[in-house]
VOGU-3710 file (C-alpha; in Angstrom, 3 decimals, decimal comma):
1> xxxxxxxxxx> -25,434/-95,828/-140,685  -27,238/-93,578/-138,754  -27,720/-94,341/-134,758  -24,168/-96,156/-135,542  -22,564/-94,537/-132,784  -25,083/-94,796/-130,391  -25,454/-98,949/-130,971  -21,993/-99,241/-130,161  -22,045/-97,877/-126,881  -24,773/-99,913/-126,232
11> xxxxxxxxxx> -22,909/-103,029/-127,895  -19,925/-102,203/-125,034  -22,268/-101,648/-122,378  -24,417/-104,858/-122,479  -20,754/-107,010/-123,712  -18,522/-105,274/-122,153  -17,960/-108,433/-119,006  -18,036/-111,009/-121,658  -15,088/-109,222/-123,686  -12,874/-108,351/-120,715
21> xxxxxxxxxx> -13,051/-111,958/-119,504  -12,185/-113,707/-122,722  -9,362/-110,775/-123,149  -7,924/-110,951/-119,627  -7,889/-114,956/-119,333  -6,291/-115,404/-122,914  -3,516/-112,305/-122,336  -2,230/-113,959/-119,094  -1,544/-117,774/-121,012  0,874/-115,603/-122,800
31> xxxxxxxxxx> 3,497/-114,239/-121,301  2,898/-117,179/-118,678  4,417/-119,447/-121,564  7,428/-117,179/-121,638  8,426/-116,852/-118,433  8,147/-120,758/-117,727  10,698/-121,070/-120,943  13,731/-122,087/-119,708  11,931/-124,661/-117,153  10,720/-126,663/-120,603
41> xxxxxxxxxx> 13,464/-126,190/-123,006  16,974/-126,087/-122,588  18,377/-123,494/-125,407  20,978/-125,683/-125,570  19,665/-128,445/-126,964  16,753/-126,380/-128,596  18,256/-127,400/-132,620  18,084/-130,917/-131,529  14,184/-130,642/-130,134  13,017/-128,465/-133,368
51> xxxxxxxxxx> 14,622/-131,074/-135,772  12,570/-133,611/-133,473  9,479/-131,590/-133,565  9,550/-131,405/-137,457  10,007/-135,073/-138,222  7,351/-135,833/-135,733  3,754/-136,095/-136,905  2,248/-136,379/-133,376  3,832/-133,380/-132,352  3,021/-131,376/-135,742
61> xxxxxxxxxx> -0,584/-131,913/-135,316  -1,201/-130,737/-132,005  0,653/-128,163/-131,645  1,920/-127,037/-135,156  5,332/-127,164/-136,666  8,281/-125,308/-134,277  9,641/-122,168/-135,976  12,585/-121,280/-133,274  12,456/-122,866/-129,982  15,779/-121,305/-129,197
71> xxxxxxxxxx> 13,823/-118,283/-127,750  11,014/-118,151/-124,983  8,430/-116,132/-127,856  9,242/-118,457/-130,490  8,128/-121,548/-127,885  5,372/-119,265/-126,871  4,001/-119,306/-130,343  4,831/-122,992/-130,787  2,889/-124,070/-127,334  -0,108/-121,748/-127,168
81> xxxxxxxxxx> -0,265/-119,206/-130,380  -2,497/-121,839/-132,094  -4,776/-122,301/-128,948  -4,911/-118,752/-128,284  -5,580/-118,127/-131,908  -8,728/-120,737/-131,275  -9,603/-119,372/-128,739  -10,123/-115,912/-130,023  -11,897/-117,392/-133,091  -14,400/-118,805/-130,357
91> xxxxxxxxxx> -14,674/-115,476/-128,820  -15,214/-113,720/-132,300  -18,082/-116,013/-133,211  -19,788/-116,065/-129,783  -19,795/-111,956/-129,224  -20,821/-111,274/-133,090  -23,949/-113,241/-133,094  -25,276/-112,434/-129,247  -24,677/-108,962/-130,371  -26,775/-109,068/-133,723
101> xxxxxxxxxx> -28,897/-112,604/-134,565  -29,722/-113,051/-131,103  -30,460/-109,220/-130,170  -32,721/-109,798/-133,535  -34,475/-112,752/-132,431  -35,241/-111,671/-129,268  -37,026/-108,512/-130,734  -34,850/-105,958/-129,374  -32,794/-105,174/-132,725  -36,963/-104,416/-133,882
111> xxxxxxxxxx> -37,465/-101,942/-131,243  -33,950/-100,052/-131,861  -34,891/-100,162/-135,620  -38,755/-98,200/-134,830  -36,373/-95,267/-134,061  -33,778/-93,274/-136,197  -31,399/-96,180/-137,347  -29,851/-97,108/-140,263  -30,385/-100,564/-141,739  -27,210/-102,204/-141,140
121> xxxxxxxxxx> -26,357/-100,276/-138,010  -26,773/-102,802/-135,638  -24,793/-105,503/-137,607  -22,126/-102,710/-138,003  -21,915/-102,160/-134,094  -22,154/-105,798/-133,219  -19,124/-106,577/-135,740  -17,093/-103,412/-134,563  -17,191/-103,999/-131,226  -16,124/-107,570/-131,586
131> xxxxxxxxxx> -13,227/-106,460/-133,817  -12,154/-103,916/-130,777  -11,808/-106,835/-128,790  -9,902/-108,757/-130,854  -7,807/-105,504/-131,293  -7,848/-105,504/-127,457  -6,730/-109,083/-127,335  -3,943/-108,782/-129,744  -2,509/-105,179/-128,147  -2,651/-107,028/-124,849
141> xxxxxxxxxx> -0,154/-110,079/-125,855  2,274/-107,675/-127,753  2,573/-105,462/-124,433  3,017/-108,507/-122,399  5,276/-110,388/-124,188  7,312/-107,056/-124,870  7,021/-106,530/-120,726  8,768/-110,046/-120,090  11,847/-109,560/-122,469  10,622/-110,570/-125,822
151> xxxxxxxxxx> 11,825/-108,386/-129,119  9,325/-105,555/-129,576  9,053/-106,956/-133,601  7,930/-110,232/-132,723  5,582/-109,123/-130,254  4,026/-106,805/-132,310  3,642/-110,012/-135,011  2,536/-111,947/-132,862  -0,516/-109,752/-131,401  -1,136/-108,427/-135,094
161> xxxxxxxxxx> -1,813/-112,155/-135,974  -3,836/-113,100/-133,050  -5,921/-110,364/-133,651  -6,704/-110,855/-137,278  -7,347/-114,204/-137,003  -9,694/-113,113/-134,450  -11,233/-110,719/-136,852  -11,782/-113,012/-139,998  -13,909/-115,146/-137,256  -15,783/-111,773/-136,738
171> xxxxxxxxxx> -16,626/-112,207/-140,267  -17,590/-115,547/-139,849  -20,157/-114,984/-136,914  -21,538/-112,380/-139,327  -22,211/-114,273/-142,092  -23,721/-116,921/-139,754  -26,069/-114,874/-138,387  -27,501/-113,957/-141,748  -27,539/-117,486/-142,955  -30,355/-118,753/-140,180
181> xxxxxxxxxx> -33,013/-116,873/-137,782  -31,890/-118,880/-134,555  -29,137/-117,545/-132,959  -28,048/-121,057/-131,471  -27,915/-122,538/-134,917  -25,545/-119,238/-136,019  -23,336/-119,969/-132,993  -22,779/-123,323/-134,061  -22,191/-122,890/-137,632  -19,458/-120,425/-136,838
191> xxxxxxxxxx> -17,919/-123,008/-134,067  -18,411/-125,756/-136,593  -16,116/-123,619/-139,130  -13,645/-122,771/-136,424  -13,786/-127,029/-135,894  -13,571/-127,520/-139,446  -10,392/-125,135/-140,218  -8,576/-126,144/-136,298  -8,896/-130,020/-137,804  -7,761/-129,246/-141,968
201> xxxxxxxxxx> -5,001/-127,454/-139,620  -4,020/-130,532/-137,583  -4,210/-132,738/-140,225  -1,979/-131,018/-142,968  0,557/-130,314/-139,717  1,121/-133,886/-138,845  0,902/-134,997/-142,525  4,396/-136,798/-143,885  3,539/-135,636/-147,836  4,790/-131,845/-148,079
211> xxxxxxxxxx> 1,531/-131,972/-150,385  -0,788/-132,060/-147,879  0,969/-129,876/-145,740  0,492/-126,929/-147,884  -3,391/-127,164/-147,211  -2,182/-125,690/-143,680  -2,239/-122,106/-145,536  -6,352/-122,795/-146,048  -6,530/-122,741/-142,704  -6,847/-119,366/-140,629
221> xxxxxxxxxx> -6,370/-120,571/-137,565  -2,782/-121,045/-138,826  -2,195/-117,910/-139,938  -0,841/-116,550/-136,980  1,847/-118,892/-136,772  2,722/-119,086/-140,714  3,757/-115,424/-139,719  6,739/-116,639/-138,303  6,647/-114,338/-134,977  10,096/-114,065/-133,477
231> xxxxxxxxxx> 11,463/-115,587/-136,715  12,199/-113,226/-139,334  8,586/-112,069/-139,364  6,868/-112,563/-142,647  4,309/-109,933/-142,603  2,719/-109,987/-145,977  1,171/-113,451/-144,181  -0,978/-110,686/-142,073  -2,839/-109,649/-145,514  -4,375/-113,340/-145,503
241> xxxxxxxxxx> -6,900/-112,760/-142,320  -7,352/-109,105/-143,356  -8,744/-109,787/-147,085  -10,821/-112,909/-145,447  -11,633/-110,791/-142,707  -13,234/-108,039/-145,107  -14,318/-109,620/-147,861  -16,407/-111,494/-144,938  -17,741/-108,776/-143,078  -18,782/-107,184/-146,384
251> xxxxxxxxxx> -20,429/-110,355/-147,540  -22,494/-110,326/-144,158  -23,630/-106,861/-145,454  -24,654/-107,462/-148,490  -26,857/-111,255/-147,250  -28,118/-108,583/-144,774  -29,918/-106,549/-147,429  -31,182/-110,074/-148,782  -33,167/-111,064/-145,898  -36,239/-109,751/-143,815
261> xxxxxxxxxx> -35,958/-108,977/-140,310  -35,985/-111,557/-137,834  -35,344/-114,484/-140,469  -32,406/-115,987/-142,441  -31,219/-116,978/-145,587  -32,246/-120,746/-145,023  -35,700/-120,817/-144,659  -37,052/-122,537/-141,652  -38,317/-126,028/-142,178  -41,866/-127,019/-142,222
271> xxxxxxxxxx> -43,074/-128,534/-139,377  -45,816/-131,018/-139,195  -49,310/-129,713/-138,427  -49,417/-131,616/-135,187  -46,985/-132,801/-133,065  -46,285/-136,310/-132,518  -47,528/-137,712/-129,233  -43,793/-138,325/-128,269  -43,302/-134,273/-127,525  -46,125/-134,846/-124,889
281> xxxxxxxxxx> -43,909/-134,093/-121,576  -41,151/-131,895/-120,590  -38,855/-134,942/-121,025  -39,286/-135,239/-124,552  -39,434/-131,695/-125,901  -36,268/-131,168/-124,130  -34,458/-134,202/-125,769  -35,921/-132,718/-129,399  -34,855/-129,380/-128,422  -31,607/-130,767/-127,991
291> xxxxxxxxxx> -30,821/-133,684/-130,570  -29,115/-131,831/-132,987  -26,396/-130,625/-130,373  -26,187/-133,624/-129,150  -25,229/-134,836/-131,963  -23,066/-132,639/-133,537  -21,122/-132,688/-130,094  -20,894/-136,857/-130,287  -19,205/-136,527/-133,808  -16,694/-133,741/-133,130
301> xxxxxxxxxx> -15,652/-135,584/-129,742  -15,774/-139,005/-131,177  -13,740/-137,524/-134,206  -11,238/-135,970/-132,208  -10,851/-139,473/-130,129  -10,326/-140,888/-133,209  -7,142/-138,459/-134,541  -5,382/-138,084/-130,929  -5,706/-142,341/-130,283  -4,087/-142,475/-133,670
311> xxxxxxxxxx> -0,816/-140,713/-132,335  -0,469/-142,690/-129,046  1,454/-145,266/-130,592  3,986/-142,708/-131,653  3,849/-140,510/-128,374  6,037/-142,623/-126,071  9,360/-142,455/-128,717  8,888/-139,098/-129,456  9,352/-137,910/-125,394  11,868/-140,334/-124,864
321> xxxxxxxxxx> 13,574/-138,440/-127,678  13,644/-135,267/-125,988  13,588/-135,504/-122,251  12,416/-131,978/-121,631  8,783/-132,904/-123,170  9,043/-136,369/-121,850  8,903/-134,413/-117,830  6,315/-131,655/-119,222  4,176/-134,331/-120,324  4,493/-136,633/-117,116
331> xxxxxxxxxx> 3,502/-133,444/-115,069  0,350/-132,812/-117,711  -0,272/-137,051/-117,356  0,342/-136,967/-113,168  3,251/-138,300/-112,757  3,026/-141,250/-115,023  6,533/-143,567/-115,400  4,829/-144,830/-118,901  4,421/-141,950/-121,159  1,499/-143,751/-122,829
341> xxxxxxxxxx> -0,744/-143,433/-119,748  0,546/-139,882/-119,169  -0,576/-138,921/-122,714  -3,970/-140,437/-122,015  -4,712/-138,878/-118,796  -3,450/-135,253/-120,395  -6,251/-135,977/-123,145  -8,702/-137,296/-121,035  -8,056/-134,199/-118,734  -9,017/-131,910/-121,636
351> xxxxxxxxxx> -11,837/-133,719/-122,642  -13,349/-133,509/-119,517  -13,680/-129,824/-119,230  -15,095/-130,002/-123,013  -17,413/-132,319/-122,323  -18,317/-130,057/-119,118  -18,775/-127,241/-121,736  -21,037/-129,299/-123,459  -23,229/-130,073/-120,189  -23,610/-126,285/-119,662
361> xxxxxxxxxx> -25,023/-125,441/-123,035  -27,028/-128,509/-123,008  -28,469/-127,198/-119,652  -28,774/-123,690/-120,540  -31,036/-124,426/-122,762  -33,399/-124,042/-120,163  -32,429/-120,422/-119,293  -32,871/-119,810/-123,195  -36,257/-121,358/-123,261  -37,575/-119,259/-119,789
371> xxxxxxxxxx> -35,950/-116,018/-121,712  -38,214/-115,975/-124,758  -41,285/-116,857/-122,991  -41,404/-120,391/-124,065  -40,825/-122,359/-120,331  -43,954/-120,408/-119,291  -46,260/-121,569/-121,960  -44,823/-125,493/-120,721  -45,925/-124,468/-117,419  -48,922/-123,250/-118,334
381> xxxxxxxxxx> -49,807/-126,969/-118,449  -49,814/-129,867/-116,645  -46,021/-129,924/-116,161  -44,707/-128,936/-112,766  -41,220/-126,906/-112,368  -39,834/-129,900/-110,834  -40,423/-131,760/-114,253  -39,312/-129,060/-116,651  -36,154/-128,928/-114,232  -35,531/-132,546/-114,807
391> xxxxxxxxxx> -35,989/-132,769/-118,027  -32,990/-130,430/-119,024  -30,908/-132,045/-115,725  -31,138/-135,730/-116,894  -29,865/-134,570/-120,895  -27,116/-132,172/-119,101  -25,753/-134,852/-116,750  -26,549/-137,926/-118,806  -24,823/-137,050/-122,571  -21,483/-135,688/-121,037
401> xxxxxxxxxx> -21,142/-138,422/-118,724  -21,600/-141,078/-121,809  -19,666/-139,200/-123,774  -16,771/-139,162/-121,793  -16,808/-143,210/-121,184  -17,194/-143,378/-125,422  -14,173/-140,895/-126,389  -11,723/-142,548/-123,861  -12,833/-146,162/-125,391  -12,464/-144,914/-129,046
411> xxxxxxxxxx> -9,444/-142,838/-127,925  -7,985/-146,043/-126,715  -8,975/-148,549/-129,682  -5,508/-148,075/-131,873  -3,235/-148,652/-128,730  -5,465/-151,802/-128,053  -5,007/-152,985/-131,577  -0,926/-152,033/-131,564  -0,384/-153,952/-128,508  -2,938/-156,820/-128,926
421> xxxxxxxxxx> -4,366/-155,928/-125,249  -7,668/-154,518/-125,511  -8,074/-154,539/-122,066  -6,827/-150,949/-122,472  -9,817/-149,616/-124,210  -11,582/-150,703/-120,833  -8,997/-149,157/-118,264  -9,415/-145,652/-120,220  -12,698/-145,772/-120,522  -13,014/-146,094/-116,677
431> xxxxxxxxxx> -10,630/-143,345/-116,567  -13,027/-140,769/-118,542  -15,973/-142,479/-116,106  -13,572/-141,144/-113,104  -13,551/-138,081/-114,416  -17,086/-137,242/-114,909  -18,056/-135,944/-111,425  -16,039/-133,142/-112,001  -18,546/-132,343/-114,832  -20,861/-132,565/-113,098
441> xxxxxxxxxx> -20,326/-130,003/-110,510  -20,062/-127,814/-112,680  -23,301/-128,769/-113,983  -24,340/-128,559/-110,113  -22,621/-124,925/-110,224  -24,898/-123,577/-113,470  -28,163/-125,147/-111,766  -27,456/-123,536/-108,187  -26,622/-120,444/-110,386  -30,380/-120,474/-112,316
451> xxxxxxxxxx> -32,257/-121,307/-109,425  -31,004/-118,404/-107,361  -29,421/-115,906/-109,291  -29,888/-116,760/-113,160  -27,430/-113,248/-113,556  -24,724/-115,091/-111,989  -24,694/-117,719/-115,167  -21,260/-116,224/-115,899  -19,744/-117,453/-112,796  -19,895/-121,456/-114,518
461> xxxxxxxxxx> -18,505/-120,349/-117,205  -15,370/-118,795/-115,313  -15,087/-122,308/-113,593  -14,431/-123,513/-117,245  -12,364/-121,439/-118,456  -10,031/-121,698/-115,798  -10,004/-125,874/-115,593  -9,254/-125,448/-119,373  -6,181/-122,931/-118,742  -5,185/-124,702/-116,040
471> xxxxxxxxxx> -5,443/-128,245/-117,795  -3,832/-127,273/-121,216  -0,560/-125,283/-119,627  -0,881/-125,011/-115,638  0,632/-128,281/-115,273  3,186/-127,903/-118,281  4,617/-124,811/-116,743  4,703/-126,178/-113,407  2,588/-123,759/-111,499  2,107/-123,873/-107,999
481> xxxxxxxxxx> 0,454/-127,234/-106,980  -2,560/-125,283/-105,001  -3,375/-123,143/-107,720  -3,205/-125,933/-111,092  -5,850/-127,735/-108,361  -8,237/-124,894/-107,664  -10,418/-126,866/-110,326  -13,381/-129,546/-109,783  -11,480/-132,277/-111,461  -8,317/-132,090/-109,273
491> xxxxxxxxxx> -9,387/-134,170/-106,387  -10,366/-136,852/-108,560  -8,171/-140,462/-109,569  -6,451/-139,773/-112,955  -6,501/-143,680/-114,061  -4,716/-145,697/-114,842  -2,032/-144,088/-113,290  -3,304/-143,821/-109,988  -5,271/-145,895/-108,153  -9,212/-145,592/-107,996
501> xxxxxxxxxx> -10,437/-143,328/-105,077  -14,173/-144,190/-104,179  -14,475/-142,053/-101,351  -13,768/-138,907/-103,766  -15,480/-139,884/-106,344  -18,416/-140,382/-104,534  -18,307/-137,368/-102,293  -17,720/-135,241/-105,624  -21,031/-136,712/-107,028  -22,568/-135,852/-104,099
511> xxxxxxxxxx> -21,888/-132,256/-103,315  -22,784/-132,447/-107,342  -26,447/-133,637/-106,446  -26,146/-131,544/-103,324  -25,534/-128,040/-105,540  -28,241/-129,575/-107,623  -31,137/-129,735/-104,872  -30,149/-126,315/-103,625  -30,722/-124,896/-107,171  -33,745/-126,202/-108,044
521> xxxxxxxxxx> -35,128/-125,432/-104,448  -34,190/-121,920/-106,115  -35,868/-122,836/-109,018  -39,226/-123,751/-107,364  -39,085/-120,768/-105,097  -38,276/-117,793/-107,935  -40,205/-115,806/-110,753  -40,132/-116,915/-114,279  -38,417/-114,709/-116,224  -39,012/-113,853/-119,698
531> x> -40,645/-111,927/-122,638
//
């Protein structure tokens, strides 16, 4: 492990923003949560909602089974402990592999290794500053939660757990990025297994057989919760993401030692010893850059539709149940009278800022491609800036925008079969379609970003993060009104409940085409970067 110490700091330096946002952002949902308590739930009636809760499949499966809602940290870890917990699995996979497969493919891991460093140094330092953030993270929600009243035990449970979840993802973006030489491909196999365990989790939580709902302990983003903060802890639960999270992290060593530098364990495909005459413009090499995120994003989405139309039916008896949710709900679904259409626009709400997600990866891309060298040798050709521009642009804007028209129709398709009226699947449809400016302004927002200032990329991603926070508890806590609209999507119509707004929608897609022109006069006017 020699140079260990010296990799780290380096690790912190060049990660140290990207940490401190995820930490900060994900701390502050927290104790949030808490202190909006007795605005949600009465304590009163708090038996009443957790017997609800648990004979409630709709419920169970997105937000987990209830524990003790008869205290603001055990509704804390029933409303955001498995989101948070997500969230820091995200943040585990994402710093792991930018700190060691994509340091490696971009050559520099080659020139720290020319020095004095040990072999496995810079995995070591990539995977122990990532664990110091989720150590970070977790410290961060105990302190907070212990700041607004909550018992010092459960606090300390509940941090513990959000951290070691966070960890065994550590180990997962480790063994990723020893599994393939392409650092995007890592990334997604480590979100794909954070996908894979979030879904076995919803399904075994809204599942009637008790059978089924034992497969909730294969999951590790449950983990956290199976702990049972602020409810007679159970803290042998903790050993669960500490084995995985080791016997992980040492499996990433010992693939490391299998592999040559600056390749994987899966070898690379063959390609063909020409290219087809398809890849001959920007336009096309962009769309096969792109197809298998593309797709991969179409099937989660469309999958996800699929399991949250399946529980509208359902939704609408459950609130008028227990009031409390019912108004938490109308706020999420603004202001809806039928709690049907307010449980539409809450999901169509999220999936707009996912689908937004989706249009900035798709369209940094580009940044990727001008990083390693590759834009140039496109330029070098016939193809203009303006074209290579365009090409990412039209797959950025165009996939999220269908996408978001396809998951409110599918989304949709069980209500329209319950009620005989498949009229609906149009009117949410047109909802998502309502929604998509706000997408792309944000897409608007990256592209002003890479034409001017391609440092600034963060900055879109901030805009994300904050519509998400804002969209999955600003309005169920009942924040301020000016601040749960400081996001793109909050001018726009939220169909069917209110009424369509032209005027906005088109003036949001055009200051979206207008942030679009400035950037790529940016574009046109800048040096290429790269290697």
């Amino acid at each position: 492990m020699t140079g260990l110490g010296t990799l780290v700091r380096l690790a912190l330096r060049r990660s140290r923003w990207f940490y401190l946002a995820w930490v900060l952002a994900l701390t502050v949902v927290v104790p949030l949560t808490a202190a909006a308590y007795e605005q949600i739930v009465d304590p009163r009636n708090a038996d009443l909602l957790i017997a609800t809760m648990e004979n409630n499949p709709t419920m169970r499966a997105m937000l987990g089974p209830p524990v003790d809602l008869t205290t603001a940290g055990g509704f804390t870890v029933w409303r955001v402990g498995t989101f948070v917990a997500a969230m820091a699995g995200i943040m585990a996979v994402l710093g792991v592999v930018r700190s060691t497969r994509a340091e490696e493919e971009d050559g520099r891991t080659e020139l720290l290794r020319s020095g004095a460093t040990g072999r496995h140094a810079p995995l070591a330092a990539g995977v122990l500053v990532a664990l110091l953030a989720c150590a970070a993270l977790g410290l961060a929600v105990a302190v907070s939660m212990t700041l607004v009243g909550e018992p010092v035990v459960g606090s300390v449970a509940f941090g513990a757990g959000l951290a070691l979840v966070g960890a065994t993802f550590v180990g997962v973006g480790a063994v990723a990025a020893q599994l393939t030489a392409s650092a995007r491909t890592a990334t997604a196999l480590g979100l794909w297994t954070l996908a894979a365990a979030y879904t076995l989790r919803a399904v075994a939580d809204g599942s009637t057989d008790e059978g089924v709902r034992e497969l909730a302990w294969a999951s590790p983003v449950q983990w956290m919760a199976l702990t049972r903060p602020y409810a007679d802890e159970r803290w042998w639960v903790l050993l669960l993401p500490l084995l995985a999270a080791l016997v992980l992290v040492a499996l990433a060593v010992v693939l490391e030692r299998r592999r040559d530098h600056g390749a994987g364990l899966w070898a690379a495909r063959r390609g063909r010893a020409e290219a087809a005459g398809s890849l001959a413009s920007p336009g096309a090499l962009a769309v096969r850059l792109q197809r298998g995120q593309v797709i991969g994003w179409t099937v989660g989405l469309l999958l996800f539709a699929l399991a949250m139309g399946s529980l509208s039916t359902t939704f609408g008896d459950l609130l008028e149940q227990v009031p409390q949710l019912g108004v938490m709900f109308e706020r999420m679904g603004a202001g809806a009278e039928q709690l049907v259409d307010a449980f539409f626009v809450a999901m169509l709400s999220i999936v707009a800022v996912l689908v937004a997600v989706v249009a900035v990866q798709l369209f940094s891309r580009l940044a990727a491609e001008e990083e390693r060298g590759h834009a140039e040798l496109v330029l070098s050709t016939g193809a203009t800036r303006g074209r290579l521009l365009t090409a990412y642009l039209v797959v950025a804007a165009l996939v999220p925008v269908l996408l978001l028209v396809a998951v409110g129709a599918v989304m949709a398709l069980n209500q329209a079969r319950t009620s005989g009226s498949w009229g609906v699947v149009g009117e949410v449809a047109g909802a998502g379609a309502a929604l998509a400016p706000g997408g792309l302004v944000v897409l608007g927002i990256a592209v002003l970003a890479h034409g001017w200032a391609p440092r600034l990329a963060w900055v879109t991603w901030v805009v994300v993060g904050w519509s998400l926070v804002m969209v999955w508890v600003g309005a169920a806590l009942d924040l301020p009104e000016w601040l749960t609209e400081l996001t793109p999507w909050a001018p726009l119509p939220q169909l069917p409940v209110e009424d369509m707004d032209w005027p906005v929608v088109l003036g949001m897609t055009g200051l979206a085409a207008a942030l679009v022109a400035l950037g790529a006069v940016g574009y046109r006017r800048r040096d290429i970067t790269g290697t």
